[in-house]
C-alpha positions in Angstrom: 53.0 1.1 -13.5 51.4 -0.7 -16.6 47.9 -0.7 -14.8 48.1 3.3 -14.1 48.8 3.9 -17.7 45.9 1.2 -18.2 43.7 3.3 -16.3 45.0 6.3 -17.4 44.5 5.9 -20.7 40.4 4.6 -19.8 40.0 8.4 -18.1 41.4 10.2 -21.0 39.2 8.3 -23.4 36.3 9.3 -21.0 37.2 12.6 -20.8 37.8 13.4 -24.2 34.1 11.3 -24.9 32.3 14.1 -22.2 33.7 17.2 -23.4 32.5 15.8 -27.0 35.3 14.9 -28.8 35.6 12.6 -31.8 37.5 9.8 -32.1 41.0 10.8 -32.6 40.6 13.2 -29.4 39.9 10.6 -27.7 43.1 8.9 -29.0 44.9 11.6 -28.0 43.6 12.2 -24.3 43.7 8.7 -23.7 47.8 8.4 -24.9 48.3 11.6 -22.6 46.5 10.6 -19.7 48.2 7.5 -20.3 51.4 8.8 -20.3 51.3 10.9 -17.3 49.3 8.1 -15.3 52.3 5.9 -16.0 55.1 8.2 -15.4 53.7 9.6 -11.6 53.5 5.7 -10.8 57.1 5.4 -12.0 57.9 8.7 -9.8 56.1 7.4 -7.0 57.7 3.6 -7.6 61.2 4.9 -7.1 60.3 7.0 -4.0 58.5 4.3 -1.8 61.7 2.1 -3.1 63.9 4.5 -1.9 61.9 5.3 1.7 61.5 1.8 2.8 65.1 0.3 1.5 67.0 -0.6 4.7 
């Protein structure tokens, strides 16, 4: 989970960069992307958990 928000947060600074933001856009995507990143790898944690408990 802490590695997708890692790389999360790398995309949204990237983004932000290409559609020519400034620095505190690039704050901002990156804490977004980070934040969604890390929650769908939470979501998805719980349901592989949940498929392959016995």
């Amino acid at each position: 989970m802490l590695l997708a928000a890692v790389l999360g947060g790398i995309r949204g600074w990237f983004r932000a960069r290409a559609l020519g933001g400034k620095r505190l856009d690039m704050i901002q995507y990156a804490t977004g992307y980070a934040i969604a990143f890390g929650l769908l790898a939470a979501i998805v944690g719980i349901a592989l958990a949940r498929l392959l408990e016995p």
